[in-house]
N, C-alpha and C positions, 0 to 999 in steps of 0.2 A: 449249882445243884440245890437251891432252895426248895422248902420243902419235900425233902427225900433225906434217907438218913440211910447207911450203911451197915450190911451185919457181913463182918469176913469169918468162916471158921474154915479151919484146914484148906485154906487155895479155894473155897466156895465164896462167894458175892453178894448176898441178898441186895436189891435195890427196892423199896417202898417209896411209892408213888401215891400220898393221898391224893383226891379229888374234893376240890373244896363244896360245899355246899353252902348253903343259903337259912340265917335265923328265921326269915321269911318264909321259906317253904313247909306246905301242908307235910305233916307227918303221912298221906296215906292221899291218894287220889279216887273214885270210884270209878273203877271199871268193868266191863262186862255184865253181869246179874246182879254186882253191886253197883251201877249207876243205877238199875232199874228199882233196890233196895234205896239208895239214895233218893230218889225222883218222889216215890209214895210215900216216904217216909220222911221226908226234908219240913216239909208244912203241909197243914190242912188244905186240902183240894178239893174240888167240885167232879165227879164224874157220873159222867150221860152215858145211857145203856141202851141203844137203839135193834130192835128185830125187824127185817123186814121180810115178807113173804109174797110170794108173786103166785097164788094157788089160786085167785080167783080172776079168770079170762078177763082183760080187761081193767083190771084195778089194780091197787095196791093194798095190802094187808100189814099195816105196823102199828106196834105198840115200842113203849122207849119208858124211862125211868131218870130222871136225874137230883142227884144227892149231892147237895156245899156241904161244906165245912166237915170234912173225912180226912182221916190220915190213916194208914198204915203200918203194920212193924216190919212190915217187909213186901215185896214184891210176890213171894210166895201165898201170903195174904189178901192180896188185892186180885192176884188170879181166883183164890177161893171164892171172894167177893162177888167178882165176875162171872163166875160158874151159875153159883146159885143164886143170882137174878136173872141172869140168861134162860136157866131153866124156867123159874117164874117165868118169865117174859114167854117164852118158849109155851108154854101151859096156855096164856093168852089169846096164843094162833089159835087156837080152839085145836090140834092134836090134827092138823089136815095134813092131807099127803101133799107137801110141796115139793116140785124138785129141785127148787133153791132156796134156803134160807139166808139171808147177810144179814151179818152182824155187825155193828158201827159203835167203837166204844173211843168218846174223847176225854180225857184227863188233861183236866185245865188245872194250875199252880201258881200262887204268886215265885215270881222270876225277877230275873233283872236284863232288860233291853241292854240293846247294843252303848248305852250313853250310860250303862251302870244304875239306872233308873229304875224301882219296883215297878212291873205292870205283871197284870196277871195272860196268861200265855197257855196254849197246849201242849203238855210234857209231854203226852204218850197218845197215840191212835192208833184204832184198828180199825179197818174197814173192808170187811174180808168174806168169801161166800163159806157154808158150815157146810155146805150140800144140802143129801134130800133129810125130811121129817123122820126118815126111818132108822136113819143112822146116827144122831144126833144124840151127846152123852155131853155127862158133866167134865170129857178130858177134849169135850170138841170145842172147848173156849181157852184151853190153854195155849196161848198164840203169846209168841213174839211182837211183841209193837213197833211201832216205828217211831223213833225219840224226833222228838221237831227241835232241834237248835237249842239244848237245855245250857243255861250259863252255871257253872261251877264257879261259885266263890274262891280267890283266890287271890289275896292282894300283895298288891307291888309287883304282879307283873308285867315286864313289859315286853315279852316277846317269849313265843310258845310255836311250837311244830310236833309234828306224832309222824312215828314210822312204822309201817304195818308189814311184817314181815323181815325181807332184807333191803327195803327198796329206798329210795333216798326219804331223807326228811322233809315233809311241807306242810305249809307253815297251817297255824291257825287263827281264828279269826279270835280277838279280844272285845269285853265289853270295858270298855277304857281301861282303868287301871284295877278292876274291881272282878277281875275272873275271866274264864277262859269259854267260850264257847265249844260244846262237844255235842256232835249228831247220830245218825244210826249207825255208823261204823265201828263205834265204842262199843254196842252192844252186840253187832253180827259178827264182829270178826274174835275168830276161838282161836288164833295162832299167836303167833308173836307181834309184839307192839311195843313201842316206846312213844314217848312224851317228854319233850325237854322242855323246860321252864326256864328265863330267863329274869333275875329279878332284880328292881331299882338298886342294889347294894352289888349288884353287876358281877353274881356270883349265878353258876346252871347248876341243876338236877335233873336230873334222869328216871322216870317211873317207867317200870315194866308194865306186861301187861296186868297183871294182878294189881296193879296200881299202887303197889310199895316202892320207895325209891331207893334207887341201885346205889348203898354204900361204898365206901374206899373197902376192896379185898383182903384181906388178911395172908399171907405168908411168913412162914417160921420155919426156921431150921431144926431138927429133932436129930439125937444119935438115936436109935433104936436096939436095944442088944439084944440076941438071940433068947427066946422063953425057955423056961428049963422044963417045958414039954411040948409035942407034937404042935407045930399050927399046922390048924384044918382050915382057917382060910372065914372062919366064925369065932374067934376067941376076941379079947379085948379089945383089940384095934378096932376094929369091926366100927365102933360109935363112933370112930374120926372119921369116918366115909366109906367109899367104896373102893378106894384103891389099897392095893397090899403093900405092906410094909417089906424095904430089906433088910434084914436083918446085920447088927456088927455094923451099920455104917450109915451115912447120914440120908437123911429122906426130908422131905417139902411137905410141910401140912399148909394145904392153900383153904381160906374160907370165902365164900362170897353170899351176894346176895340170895333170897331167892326170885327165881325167876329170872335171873340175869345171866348174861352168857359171861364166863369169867374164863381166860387163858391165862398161862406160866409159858414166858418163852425165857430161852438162855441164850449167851452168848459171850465170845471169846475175846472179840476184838473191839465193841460196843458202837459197828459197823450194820452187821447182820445179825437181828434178832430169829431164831426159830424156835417154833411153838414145840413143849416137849409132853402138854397135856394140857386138857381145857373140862370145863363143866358144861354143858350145853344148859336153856334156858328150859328146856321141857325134859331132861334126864332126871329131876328129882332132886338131884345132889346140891348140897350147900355146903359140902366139905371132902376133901377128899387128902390121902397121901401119895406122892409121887416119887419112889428113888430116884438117886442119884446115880447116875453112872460114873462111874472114876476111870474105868478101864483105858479108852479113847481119848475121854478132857480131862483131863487132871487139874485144869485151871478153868470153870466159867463160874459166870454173872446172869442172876433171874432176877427177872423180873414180873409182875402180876397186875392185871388189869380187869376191870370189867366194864362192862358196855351193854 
């Protein structure tokens, strides 16, 4: 029973189960709209702002823009950026009724190749139709990119995989021992995801998808005794989560991460574990209270986990 440690009160069992981590691992990974915050705001980039217009029979109609040495404070900003030279650029058509406009924006970044080597590379592209001239506003350039293979620094790893959803793990590609390669599924997918990291000192972590990594859970035993007035179910307990307390008798404050799906299962015979409450990863909660039933067990053992 190494690392675990025991808490017995009254015929109750707590068992804690850390999960070890790693000195090596990033405090925080980016994902979703923070890679995209990452990507323009990591280093000074180069991006090209291309219009093109197909109004005159026969020919092509395009104007473009391109600006080195830029960085951003956010992704937020770089759409702004985008906006109001697209419109620029847009003014340029000379204001013809086209029935297609594309727009084609490339953001080039120093990176690091597949051998962990700096070479400069395309973070972000668009290459997309806006429509016609008449419809065309400064929210018709705020578009989602398509990330091209950006490497996140991230050393001593030597083996990584991401789960989107509930579906098995597979694997990802590395730039040697010097970061992890992440593509456009970090940024399109708005559900559940994981990331396991695997590192030289041969210890995992686990990031969600908000890209904070899933700590060891918390569980503790409370007596709770009766308030000496009315619960409405909003008084003090209230800040330890969302479950209600029993009162006169013992109750489970479980904490976990957030973002992380965290379960409390019990059991008798330390055969059959069953789940007696869980937190889900998209409920909000990072902490909740769970009674105890005594009536039927008079005798179990919990335990807590997250994933």
């Amino acid at each position: 029973m190494r690392n675990k440690f025991w808490l017995a009160v009254a015929g109750f069992c707590l068992i804690v189960s850390p999960l070890p981590g790693s000195d090596m691992s990033p405090t925080s990974l980016p994902m979703g709209n923070n890679l995209l915050d990452w990507i323009v705001g990591n280093s000074p980039c180069s991006v090209t702002i291309v219009l093109q217009s197909t109004n005159v029979p026969g020919s092509l109609n395009t104007c473009g823009m391109s600006t080195n040495g830029i960085s951003f404070n956010s992704y937020s900003d770089f759409q702004s950026y985008v906006a109001v030279n697209g419109l620029r650029l847009f003014n340029f058509l000379g204001g013809q009724n086209a029935s297609c406009v594309r727009l084609r924006v490339d953001t080039t970044y120093v990176g690091l190749n597949t051998q962990g080597i700096q070479t400069s590379c395309i973070g972000l592209s668009i290459d997309t139709s806006l429509g016609s001239t008449a419809n065309i506003t400064a929210n018709s350039f705020a578009i989602t990119p398509t990330v091209q293979s950006i490497v996140l620094p991230a050393s001593g790893v030597t083996d990584a995989s991401v789960q989107f959803g509930t579906n098995s793990y597979v694997p990802l590609s590395l730039a040697g021992t010097n970061g992890i390669v992440l593509d456009n599924s970090f940024v399109t997918n708005s559900g559940r995801s994981r990331i396991l990291l695997t590192f030289s000192d041969g210890k995992t972590v686990i990031y969600t998808q908000g890209g904070n990594p899933i700590l060891p859970p918390i569980i503790s035993m409370v007596w709770i005794s009766a308030p000496s007035y009315p619960y409405d179910g909003y008084g003090s307990w209230y800040w330890y989560g969302y479950g209600g307390p029993s009162f006169n008798s013992y109750n489970l404050f479980v904490s976990g991460s957030t973002g992380a799906d965290t379960v409390v299962e019990s059991t008798m015979d330390f055969i059959s574990w069953t789940p007696i409450g869980s937190m889900s990863w998209n409920s909000g909660w990072t902490s909740t209270i769970m009674p105890i039933s005594t009536t039927n067990y008079p005798m179990q053992f919990f335990r807590v986990k997250s994933y």
